[in-house]
N, C-alpha and C positions, 0 to 999 in steps of 0.2 A: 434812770439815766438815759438821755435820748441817745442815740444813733448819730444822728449828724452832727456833723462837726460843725464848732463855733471857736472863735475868739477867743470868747469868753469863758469856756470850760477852763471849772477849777475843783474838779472832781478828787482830783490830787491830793491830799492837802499839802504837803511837804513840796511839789510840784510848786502850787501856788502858790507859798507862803514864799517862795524861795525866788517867783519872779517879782512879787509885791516888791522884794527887799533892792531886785536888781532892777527896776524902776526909779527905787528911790537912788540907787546908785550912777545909773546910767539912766536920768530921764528921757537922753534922745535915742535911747533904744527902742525897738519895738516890744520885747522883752512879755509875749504872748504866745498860747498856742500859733505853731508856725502851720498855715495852710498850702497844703498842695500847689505845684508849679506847672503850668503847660498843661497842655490841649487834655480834655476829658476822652476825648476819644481816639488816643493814643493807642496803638499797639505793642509798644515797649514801655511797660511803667518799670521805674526805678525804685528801690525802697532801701533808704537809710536807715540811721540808728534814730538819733534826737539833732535837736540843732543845737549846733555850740554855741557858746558865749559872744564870742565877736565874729560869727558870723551869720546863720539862717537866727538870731533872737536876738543882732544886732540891726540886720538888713528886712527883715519878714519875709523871707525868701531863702528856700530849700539851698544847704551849700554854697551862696553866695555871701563872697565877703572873708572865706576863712580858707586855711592853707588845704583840706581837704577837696576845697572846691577846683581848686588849678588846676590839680589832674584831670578830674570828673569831666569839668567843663571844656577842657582844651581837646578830652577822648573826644564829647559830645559831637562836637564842632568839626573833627578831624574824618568821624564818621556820617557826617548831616543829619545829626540829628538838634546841631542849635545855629544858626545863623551868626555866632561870634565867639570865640575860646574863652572871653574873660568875661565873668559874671562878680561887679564889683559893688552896687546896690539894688535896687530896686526899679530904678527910673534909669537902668543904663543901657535900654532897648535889646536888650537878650531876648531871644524867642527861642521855643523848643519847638522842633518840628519834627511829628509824629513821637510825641516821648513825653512824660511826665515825671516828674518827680514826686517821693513822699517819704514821710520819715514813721517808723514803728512808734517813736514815741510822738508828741507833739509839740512837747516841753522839753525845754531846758532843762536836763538836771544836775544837780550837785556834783562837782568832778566827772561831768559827762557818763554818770553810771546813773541808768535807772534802774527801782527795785523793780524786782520780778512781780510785783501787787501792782507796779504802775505801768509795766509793760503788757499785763492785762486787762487793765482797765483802759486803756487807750486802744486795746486791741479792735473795737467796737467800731473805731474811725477807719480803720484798715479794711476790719472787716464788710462794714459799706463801699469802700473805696474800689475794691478789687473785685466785689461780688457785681458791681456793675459795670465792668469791662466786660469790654466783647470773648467770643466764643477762641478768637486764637489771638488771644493776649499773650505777650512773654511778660513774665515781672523777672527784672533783676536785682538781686537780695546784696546789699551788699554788709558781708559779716554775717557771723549766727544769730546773732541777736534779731536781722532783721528776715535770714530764711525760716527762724524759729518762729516770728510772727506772723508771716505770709501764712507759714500749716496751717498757726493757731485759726487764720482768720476763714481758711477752709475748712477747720478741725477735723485735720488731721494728725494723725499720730506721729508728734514729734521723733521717734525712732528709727521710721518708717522711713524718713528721708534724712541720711546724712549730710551734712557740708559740707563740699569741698570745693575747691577755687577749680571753675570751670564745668563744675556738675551741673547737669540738668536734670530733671525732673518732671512729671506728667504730672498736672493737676487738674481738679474736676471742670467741664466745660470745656474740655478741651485748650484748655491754656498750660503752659508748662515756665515751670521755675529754672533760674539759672544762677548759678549764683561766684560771688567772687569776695577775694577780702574785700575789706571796706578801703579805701582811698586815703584813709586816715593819715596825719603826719609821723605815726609811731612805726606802724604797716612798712610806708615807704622807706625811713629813718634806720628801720630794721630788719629793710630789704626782704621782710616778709612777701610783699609786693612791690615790683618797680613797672615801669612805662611799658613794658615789653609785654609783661604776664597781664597788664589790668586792656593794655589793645588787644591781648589776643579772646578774651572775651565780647567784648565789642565786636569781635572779626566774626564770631560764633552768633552772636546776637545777629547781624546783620544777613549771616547767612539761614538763617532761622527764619527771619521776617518776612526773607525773598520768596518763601516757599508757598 
């Protein structure tokens, strides 16, 4: 299985069998592995879970298009890290300035749960993604699912580093993990996280990157 990421990976099969279907469903979706958003040579890379249905496997772009993205992107925007709050397809001139985005999984999966076989196997895109940042990268993890991935892709001992909303963490090369719930509509809905607790990580990020 290569390393680089493509499109066209359908390594998956449950993965793929299940975008094949939402093709036939939704033709003018994009309804493919979703690729990475913003500058390769970012100092703050962002790492999500998967793309949701109507939005990054609607759009082909990382959180645009779906209720997770409103927060994400209006934070973005609020702290210059995108040149405009609302990210609503593809072609609506958003730029990320110094910031990337990236998802643990790449796919779309079933009830937005992917198996722990496909969270590993995709781990390989991540694991390129992040091993060719720079020396003082911050990656920001958003949810366990995607600070679990980031270890996996240093392999690291998932143990070793617990999650918690606001935690940081030293990773090797001198880049360090940060991490927060995820932006999700359930998160918010559930006041697990609201506007106040997901800036104040942004405020920590920012003061990170100053240094």
């Amino acid at each position: 299985m290569s390393t680089t990421f493509t499109t066209s990976c359908s390594d998956c099969s449950r993965l793929a069998d299940f975008l094949a279907q939402v093709r036939i469903d939704q033709p003018d979706y994009f309804a493919k592995p979703v690729p990475a958003f913003g500058d390769p040579q970012a100092r703050l890379v962002i790492v999500g879970l998967a793309p949701g249905m109507h939005g990054a496997n609607r759009t082909g772009r990382p959180f645009t298009g779906d209720y997770a993205g409103i927060l994400l992107y209006e934070t973005l925007h609020k702290f210059g890290f995108a040149n405009q709050p609302v990210a609503e397809s593809i072609d609506d001139g958003l730029e990320l300035i110094n910031c990337r985005i990236t998802n643990a999984v790449k796919c779309l999966p079933p009830g937005n749960k992917p198996t722990g076989d496909e969270i590993r196997t995709c781990n390989r895109y991540l694991k390129q993604e992040l091993q060719a940042t720079a020396s003082n990268t911050l990656i920001l993890a958003l949810g366990t699912v995607a600070h679990q991935s980031v270890l996996r892709a240093f392999e690291l001992k998932l143990s070793a580093y617990k999650f918690s909303h606001g935690g940081l963490h030293d990773m090797p090369g001198d880049r360090q993990l940060l991490d927060s719930y995820h932006c999700s509509r359930y998160n918010t809905s559930t006041k697990r996280l609201n506007k106040t607790m997901f800036e104040s990580v942004f405020e920590k990020a920012q003061a990170l990157l100053a240094v």
